[in-house]
PDB file of N, CA, C, O and CB in Angstrom:
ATOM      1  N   UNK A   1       0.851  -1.177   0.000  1.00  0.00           N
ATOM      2  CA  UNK A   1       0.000   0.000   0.000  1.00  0.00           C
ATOM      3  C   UNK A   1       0.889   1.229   0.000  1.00  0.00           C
ATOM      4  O   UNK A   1       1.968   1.138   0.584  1.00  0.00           O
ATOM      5  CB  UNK A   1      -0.964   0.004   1.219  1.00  0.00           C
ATOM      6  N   UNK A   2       0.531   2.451  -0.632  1.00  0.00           N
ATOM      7  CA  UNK A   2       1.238   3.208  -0.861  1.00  0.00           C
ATOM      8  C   UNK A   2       1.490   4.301   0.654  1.00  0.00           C
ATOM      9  O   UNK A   2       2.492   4.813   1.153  1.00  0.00           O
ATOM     10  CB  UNK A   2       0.690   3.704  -2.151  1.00  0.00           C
ATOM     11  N   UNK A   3       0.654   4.304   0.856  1.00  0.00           N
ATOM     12  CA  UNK A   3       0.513   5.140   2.118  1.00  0.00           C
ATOM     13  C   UNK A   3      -0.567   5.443   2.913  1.00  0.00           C
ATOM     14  O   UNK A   3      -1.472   6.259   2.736  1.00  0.00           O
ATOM     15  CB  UNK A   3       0.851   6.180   1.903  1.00  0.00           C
ATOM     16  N   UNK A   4      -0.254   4.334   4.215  1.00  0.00           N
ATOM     17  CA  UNK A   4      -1.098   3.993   5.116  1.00  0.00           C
ATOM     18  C   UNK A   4      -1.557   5.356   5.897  1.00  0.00           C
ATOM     19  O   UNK A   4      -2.666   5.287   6.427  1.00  0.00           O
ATOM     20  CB  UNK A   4      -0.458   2.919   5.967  1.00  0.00           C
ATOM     21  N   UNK A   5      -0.873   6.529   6.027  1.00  0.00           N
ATOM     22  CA  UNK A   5      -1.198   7.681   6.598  1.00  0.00           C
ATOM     23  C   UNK A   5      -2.654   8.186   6.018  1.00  0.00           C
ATOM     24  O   UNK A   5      -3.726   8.580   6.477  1.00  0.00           O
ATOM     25  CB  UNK A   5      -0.037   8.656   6.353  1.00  0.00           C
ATOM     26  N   UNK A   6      -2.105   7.963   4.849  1.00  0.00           N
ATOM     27  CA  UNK A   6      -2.865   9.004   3.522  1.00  0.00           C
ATOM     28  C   UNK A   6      -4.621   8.232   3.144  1.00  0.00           C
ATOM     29  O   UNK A   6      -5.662   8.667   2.652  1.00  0.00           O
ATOM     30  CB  UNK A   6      -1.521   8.822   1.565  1.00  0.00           C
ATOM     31  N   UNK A   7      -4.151   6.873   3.716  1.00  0.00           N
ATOM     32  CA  UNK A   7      -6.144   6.446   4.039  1.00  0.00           C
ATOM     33  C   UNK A   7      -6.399   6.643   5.137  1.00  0.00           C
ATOM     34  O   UNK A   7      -7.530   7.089   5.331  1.00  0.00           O
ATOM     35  CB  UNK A   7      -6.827   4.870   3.921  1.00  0.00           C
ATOM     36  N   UNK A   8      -5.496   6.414   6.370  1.00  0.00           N
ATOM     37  CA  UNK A   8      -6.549   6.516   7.407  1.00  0.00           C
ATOM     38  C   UNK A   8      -6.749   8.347   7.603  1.00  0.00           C
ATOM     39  O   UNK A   8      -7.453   8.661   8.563  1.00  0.00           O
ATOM     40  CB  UNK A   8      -5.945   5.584   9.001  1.00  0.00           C
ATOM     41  N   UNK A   9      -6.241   9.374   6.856  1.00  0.00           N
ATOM     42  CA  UNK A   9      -6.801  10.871   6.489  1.00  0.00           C
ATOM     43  C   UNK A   9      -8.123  10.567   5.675  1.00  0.00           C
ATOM     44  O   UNK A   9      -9.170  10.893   6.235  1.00  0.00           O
ATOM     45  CB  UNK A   9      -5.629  11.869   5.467  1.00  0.00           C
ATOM     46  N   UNK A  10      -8.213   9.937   4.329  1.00  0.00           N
ATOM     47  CA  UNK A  10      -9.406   9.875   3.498  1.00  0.00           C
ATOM     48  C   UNK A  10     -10.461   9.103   4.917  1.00  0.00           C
ATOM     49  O   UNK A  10     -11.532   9.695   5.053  1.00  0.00           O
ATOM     50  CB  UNK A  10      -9.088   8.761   1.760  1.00  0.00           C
ATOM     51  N   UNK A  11     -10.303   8.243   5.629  1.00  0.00           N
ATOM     52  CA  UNK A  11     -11.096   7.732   6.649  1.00  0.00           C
ATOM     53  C   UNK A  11     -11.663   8.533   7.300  1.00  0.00           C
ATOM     54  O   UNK A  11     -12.884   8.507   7.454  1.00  0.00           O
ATOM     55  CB  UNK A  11     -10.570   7.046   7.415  1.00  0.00           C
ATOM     56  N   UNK A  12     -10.690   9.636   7.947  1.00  0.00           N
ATOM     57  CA  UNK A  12     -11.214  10.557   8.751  1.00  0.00           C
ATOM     58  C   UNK A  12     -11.837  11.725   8.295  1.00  0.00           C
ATOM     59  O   UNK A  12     -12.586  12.415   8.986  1.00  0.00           O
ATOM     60  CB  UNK A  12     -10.384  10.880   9.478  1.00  0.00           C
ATOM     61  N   UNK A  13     -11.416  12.024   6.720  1.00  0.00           N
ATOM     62  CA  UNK A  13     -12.624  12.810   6.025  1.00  0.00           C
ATOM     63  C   UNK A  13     -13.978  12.544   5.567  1.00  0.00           C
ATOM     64  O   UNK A  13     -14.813  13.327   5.113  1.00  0.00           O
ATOM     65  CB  UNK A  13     -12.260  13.174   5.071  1.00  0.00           C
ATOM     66  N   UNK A  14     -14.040  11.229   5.781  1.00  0.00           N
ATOM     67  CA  UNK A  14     -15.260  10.797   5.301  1.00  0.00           C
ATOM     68  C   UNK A  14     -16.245  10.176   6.565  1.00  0.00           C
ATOM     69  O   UNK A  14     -17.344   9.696   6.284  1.00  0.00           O
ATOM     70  CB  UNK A  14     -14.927   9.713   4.151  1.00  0.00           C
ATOM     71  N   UNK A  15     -15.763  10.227   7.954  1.00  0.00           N
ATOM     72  CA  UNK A  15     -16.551  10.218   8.846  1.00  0.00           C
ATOM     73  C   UNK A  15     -16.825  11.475   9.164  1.00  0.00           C
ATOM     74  O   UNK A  15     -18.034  11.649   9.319  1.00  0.00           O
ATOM     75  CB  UNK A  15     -16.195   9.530   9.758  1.00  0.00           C
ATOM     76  N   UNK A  16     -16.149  12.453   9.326  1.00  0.00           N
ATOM     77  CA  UNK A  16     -16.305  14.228   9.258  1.00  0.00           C
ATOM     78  C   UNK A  16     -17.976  14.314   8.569  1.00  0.00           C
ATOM     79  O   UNK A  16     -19.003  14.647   9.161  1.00  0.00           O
ATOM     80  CB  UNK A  16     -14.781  15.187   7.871  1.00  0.00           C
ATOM     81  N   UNK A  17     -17.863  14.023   7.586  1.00  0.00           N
ATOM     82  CA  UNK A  17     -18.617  13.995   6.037  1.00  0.00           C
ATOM     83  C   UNK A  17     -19.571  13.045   6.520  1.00  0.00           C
ATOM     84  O   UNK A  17     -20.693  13.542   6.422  1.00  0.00           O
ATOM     85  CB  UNK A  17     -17.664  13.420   4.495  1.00  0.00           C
ATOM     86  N   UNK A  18     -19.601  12.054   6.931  1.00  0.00           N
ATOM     87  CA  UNK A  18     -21.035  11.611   7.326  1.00  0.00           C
ATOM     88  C   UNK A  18     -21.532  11.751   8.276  1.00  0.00           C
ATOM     89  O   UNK A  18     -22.583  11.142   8.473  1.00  0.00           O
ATOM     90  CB  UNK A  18     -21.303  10.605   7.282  1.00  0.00           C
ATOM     91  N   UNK A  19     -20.950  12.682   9.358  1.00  0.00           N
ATOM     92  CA  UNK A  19     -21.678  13.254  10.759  1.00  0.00           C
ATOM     93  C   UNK A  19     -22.390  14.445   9.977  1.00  0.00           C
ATOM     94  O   UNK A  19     -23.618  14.536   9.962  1.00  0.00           O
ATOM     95  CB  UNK A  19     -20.474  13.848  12.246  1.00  0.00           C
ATOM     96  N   UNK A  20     -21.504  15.412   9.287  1.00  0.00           N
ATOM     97  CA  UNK A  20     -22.279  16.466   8.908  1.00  0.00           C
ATOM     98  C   UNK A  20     -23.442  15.859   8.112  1.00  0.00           C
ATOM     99  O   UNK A  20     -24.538  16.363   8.357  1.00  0.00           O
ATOM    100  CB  UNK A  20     -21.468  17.495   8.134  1.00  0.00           C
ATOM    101  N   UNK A  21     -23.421  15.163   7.474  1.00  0.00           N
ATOM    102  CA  UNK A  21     -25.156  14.733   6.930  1.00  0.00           C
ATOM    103  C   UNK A  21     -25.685  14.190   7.611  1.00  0.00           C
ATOM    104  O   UNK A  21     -26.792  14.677   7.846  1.00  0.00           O
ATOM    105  CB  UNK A  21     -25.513  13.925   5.836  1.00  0.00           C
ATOM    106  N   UNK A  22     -25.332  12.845   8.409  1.00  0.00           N
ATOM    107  CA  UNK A  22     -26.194  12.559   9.775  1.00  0.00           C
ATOM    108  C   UNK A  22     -26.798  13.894  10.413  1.00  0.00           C
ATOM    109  O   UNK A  22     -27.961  13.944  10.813  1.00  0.00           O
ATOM    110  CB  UNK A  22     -25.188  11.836  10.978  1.00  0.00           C
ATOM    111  N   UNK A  23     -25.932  14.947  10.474  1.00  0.00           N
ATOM    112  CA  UNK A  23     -26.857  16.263  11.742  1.00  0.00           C
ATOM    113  C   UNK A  23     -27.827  17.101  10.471  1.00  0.00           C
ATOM    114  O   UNK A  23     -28.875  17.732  10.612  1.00  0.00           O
ATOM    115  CB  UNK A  23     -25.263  17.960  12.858  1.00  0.00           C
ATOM    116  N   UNK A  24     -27.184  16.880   9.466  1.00  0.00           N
ATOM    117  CA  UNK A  24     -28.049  17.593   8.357  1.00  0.00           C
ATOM    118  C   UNK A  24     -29.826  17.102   8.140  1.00  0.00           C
ATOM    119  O   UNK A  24     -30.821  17.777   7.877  1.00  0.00           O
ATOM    120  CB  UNK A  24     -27.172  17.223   6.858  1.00  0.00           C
ATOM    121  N   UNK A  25     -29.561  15.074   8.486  1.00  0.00           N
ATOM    122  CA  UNK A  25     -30.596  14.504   8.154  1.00  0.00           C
ATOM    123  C   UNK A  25     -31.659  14.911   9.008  1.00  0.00           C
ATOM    124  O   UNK A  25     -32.818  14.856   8.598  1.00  0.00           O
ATOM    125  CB  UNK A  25     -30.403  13.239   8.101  1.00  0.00           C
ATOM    126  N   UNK A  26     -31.339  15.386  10.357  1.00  0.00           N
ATOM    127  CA  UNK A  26     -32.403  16.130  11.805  1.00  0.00           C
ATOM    128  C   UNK A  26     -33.166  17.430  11.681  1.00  0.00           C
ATOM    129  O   UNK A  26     -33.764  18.131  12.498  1.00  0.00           O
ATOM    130  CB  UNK A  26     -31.443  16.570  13.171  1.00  0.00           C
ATOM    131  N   UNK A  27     -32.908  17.527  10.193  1.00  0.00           N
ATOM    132  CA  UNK A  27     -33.248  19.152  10.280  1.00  0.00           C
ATOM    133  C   UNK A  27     -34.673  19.122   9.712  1.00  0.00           C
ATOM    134  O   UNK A  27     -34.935  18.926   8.526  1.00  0.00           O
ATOM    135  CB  UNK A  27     -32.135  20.276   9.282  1.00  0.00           C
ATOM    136  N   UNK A  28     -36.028  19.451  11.201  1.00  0.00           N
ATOM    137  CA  UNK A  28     -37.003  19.459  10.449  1.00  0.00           C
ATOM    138  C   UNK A  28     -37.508  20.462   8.680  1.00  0.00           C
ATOM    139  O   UNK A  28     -38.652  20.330   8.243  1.00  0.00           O
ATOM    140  CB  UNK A  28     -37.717  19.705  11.547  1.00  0.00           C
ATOM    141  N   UNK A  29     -36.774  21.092   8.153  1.00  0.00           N
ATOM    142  CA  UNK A  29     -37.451  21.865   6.958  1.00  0.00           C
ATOM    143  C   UNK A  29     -37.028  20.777   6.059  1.00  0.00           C
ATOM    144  O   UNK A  29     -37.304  21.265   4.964  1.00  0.00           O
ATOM    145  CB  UNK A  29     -36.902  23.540   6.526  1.00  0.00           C
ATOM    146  N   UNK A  30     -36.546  19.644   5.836  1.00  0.00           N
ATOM    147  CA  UNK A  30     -36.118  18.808   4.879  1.00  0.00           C
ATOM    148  C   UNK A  30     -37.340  18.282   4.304  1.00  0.00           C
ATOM    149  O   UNK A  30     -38.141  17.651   4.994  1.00  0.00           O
ATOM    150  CB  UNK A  30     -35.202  17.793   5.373  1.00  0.00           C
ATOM    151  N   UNK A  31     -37.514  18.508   3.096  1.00  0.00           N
ATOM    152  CA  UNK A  31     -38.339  17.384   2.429  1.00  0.00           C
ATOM    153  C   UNK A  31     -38.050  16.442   2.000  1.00  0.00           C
ATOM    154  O   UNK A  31     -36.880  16.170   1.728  1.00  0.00           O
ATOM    155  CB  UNK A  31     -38.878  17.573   1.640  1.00  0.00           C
ATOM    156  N   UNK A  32     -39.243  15.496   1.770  1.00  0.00           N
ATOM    157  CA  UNK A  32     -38.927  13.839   1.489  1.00  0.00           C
ATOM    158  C   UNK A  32     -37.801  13.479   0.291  1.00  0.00           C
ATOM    159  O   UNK A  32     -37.260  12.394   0.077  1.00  0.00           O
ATOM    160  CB  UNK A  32     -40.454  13.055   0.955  1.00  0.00           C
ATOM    161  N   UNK A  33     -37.696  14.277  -0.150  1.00  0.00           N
ATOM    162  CA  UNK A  33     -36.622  14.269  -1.382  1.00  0.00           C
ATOM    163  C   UNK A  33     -35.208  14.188  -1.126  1.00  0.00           C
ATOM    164  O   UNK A  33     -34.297  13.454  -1.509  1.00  0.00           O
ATOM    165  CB  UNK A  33     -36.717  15.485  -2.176  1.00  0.00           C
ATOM    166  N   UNK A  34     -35.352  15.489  -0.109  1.00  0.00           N
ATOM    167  CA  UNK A  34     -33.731  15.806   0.278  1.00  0.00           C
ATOM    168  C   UNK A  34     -33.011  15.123   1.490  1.00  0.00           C
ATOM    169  O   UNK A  34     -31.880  14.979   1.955  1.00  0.00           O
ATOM    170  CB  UNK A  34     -33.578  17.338   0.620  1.00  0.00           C
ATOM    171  N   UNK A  35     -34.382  14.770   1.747  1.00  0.00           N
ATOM    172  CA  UNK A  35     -33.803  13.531   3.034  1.00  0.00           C
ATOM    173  C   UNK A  35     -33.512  12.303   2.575  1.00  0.00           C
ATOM    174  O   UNK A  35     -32.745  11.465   3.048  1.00  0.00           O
ATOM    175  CB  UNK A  35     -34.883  13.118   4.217  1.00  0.00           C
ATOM    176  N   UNK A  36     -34.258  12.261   1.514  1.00  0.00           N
ATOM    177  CA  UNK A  36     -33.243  10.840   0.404  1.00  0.00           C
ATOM    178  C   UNK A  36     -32.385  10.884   0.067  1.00  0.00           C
ATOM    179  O   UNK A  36     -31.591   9.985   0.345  1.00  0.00           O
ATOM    180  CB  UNK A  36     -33.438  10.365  -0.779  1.00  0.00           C
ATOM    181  N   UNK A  37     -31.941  12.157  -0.894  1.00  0.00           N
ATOM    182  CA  UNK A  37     -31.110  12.639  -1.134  1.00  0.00           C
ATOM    183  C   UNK A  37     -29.350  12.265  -0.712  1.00  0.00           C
ATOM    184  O   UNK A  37     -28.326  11.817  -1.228  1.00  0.00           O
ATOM    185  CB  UNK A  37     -31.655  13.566  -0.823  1.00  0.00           C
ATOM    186  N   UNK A  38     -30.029  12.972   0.981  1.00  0.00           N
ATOM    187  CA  UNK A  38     -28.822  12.542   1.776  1.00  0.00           C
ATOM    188  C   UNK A  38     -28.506  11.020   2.599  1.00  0.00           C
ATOM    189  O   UNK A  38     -27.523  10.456   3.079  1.00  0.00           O
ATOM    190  CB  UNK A  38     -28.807  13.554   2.775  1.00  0.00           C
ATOM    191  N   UNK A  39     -29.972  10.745   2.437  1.00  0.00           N
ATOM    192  CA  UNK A  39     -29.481   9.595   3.070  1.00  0.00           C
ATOM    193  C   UNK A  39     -28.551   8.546   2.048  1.00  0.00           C
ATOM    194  O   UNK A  39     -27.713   7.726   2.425  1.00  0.00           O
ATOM    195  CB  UNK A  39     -30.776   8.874   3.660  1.00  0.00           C
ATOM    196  N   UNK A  40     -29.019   8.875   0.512  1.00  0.00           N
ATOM    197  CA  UNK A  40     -28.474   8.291  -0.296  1.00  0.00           C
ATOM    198  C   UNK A  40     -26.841   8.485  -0.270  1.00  0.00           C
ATOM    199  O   UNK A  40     -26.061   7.535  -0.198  1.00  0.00           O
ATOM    200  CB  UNK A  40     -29.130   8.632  -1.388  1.00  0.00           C
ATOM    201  N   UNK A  41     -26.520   9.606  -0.326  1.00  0.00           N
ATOM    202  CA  UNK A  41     -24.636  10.012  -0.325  1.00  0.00           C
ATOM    203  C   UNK A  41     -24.087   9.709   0.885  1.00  0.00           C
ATOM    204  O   UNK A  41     -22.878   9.530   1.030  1.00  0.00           O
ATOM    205  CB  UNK A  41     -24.148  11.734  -0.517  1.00  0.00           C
ATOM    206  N   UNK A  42     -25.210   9.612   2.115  1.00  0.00           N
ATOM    207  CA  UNK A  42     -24.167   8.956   3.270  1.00  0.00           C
ATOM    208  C   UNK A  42     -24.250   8.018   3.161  1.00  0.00           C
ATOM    209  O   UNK A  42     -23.213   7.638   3.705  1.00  0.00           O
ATOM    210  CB  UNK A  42     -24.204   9.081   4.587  1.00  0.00           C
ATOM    211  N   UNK A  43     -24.926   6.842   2.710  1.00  0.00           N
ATOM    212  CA  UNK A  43     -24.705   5.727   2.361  1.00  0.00           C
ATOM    213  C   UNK A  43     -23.407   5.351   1.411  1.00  0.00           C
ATOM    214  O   UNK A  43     -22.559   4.473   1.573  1.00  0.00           O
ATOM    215  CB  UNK A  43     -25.822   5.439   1.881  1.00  0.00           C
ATOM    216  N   UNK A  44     -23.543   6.239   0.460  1.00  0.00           N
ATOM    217  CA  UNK A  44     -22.147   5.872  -0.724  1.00  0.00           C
ATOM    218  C   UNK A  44     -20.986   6.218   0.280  1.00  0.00           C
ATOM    219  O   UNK A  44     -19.932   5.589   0.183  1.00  0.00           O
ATOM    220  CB  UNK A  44     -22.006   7.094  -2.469  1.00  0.00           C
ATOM    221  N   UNK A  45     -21.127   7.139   1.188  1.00  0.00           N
ATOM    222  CA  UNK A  45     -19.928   7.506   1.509  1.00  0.00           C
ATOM    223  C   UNK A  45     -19.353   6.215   3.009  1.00  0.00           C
ATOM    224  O   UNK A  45     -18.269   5.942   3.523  1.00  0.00           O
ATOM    225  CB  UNK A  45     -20.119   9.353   1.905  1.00  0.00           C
ATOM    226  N   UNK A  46     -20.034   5.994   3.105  1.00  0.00           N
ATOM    227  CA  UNK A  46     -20.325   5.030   4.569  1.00  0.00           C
ATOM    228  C   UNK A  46     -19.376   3.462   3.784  1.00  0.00           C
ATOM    229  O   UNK A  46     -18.530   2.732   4.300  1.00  0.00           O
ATOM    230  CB  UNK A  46     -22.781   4.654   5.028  1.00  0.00           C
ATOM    231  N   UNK A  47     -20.303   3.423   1.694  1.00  0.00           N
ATOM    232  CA  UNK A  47     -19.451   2.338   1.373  1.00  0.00           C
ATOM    233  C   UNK A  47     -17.961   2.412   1.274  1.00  0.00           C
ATOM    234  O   UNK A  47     -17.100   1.553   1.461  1.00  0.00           O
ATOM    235  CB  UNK A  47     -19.849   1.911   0.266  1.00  0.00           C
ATOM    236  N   UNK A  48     -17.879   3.843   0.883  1.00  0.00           N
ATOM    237  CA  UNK A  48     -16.423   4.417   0.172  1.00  0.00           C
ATOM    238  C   UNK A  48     -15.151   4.067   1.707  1.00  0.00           C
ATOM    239  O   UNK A  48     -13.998   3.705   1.473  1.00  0.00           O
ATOM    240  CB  UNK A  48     -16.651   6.762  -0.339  1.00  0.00           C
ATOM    241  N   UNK A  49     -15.720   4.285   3.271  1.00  0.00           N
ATOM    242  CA  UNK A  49     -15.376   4.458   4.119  1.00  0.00           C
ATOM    243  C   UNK A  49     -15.037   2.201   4.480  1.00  0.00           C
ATOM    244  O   UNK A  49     -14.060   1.536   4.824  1.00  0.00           O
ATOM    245  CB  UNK A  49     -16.516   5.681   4.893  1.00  0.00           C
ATOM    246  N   UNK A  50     -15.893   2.014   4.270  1.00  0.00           N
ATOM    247  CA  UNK A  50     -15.763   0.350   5.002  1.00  0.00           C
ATOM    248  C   UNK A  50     -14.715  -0.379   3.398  1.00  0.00           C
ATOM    249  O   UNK A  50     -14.017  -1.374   3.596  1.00  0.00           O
ATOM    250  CB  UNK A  50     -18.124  -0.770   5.324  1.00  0.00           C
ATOM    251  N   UNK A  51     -14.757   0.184   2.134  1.00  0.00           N
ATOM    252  CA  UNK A  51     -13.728  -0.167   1.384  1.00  0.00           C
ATOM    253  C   UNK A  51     -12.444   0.202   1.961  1.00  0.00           C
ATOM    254  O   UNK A  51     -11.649  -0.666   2.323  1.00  0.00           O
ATOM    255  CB  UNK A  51     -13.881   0.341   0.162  1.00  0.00           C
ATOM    256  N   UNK A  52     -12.180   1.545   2.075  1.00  0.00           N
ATOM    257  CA  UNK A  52     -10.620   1.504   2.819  1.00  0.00           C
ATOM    258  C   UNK A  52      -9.868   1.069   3.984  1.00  0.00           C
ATOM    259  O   UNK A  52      -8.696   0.750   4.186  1.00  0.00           O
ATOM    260  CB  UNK A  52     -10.302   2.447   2.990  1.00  0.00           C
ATOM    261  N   UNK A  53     -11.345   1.199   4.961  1.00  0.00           N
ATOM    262  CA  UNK A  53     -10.968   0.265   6.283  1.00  0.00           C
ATOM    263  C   UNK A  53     -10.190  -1.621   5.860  1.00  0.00           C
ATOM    264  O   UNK A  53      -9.275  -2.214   6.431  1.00  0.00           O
ATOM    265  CB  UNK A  53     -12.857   0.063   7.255  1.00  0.00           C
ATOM    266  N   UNK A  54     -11.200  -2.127   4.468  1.00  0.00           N
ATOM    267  CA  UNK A  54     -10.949  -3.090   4.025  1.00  0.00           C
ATOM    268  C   UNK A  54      -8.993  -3.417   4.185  1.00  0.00           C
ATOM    269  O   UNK A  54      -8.168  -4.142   4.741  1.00  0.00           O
ATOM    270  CB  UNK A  54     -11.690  -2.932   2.636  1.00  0.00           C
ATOM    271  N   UNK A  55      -9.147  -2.180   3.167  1.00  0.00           N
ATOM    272  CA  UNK A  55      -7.902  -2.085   2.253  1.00  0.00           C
ATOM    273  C   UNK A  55      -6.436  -1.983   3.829  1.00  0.00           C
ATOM    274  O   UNK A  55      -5.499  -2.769   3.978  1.00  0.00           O
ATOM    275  CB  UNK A  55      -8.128  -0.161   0.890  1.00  0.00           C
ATOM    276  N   UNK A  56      -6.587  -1.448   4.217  1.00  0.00           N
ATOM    277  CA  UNK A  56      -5.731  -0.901   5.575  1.00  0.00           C
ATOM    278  C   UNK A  56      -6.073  -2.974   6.372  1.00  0.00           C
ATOM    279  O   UNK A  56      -5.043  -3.643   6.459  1.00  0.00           O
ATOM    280  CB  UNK A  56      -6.953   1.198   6.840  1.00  0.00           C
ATOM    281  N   UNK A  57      -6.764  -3.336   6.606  1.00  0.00           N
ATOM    282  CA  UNK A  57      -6.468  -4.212   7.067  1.00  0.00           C
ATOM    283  C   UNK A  57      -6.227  -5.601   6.081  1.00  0.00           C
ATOM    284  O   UNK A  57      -6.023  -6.749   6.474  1.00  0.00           O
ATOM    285  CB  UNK A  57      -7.307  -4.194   7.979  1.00  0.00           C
ATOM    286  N   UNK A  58      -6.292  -5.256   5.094  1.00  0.00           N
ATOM    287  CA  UNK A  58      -5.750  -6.251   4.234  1.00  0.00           C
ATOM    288  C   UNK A  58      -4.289  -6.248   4.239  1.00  0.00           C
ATOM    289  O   UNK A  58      -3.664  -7.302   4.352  1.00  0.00           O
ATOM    290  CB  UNK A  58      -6.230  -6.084   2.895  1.00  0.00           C
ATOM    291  N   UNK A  59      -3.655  -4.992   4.110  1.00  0.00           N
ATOM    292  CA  UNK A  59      -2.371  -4.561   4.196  1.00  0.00           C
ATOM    293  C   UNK A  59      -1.718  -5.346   5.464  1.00  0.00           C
ATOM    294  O   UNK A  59      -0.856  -6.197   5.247  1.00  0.00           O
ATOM    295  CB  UNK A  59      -2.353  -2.977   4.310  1.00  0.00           C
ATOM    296  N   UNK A  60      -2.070  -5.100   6.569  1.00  0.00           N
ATOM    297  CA  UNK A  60      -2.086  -5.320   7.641  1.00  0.00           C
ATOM    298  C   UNK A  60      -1.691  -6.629   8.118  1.00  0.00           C
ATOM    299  O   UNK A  60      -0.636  -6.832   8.718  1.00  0.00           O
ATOM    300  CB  UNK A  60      -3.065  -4.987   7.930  1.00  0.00           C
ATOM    301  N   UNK A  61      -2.630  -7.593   7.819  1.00  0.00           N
ATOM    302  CA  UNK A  61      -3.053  -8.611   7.506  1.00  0.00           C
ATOM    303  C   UNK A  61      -1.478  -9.434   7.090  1.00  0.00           C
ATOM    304  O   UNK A  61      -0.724 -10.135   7.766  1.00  0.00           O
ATOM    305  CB  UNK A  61      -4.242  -8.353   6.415  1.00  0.00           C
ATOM    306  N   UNK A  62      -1.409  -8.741   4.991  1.00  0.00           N
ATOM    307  CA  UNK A  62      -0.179  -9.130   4.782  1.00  0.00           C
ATOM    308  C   UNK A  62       1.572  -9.195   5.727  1.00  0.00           C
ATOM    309  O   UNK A  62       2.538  -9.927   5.942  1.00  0.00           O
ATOM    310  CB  UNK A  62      -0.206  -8.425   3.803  1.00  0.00           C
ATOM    311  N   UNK A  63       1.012  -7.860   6.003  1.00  0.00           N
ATOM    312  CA  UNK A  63       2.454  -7.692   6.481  1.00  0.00           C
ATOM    313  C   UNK A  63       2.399  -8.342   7.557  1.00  0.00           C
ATOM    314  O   UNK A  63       3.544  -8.795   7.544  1.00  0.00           O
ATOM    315  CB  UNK A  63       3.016  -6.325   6.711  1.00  0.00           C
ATOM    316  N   UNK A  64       1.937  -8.742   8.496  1.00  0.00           N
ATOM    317  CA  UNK A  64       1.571  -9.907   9.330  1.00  0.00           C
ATOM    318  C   UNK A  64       2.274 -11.427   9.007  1.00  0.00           C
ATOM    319  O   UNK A  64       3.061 -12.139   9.631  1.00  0.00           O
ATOM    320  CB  UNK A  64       0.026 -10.019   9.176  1.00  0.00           C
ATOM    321  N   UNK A  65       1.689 -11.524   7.923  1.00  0.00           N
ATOM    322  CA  UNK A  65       2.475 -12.782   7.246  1.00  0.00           C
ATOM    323  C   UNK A  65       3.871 -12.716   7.024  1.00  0.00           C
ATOM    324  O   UNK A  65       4.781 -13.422   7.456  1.00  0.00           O
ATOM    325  CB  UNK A  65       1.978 -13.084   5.929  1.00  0.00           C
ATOM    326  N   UNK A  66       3.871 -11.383   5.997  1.00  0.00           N
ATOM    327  CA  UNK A  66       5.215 -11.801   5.758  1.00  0.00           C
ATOM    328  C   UNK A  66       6.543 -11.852   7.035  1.00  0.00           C
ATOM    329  O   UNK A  66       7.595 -12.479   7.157  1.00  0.00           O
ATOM    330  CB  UNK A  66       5.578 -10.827   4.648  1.00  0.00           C
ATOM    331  N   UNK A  67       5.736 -10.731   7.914  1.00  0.00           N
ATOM    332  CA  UNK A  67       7.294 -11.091   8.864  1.00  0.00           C
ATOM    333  C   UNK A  67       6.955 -11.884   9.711  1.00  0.00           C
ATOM    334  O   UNK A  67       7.781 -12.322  10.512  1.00  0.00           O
ATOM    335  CB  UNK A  67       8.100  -9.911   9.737  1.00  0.00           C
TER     336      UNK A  67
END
């Protein structure tokens, strides 16, 4: 992996990023649309987030083995 720093940063931008729409999703003026909306992109982002966790412990994992 190229640089283990540099995902667990994309990790921590993208939980940032799904609290702010989690507190976004509470906001009674939302209509049924935009509350899909978001629930839809925190979802993508929630996948984008459990892929790199993947990736970091796959790494992990390896280097485990090899030494």
């Amino acid at each position: 992996m190229k640089n283990i720093a540099s995902v667990k940063l994309q990790i921590l931008d993208l939980d940032e990023r799904i609290d702010l729409l989690h507190e976004r999703s509470y906001q009674p003026d939302l209509s049924a649309s935009e509350l899909k909306e978001i629930n839809k992109r925190k979802k993508k982002l929630q996948k984008s987030r459990q892929k790199l966790v993947k990736k970091i412990e796959h790494y992990i994992q390896n280097k485990d083995i090899i030494n």
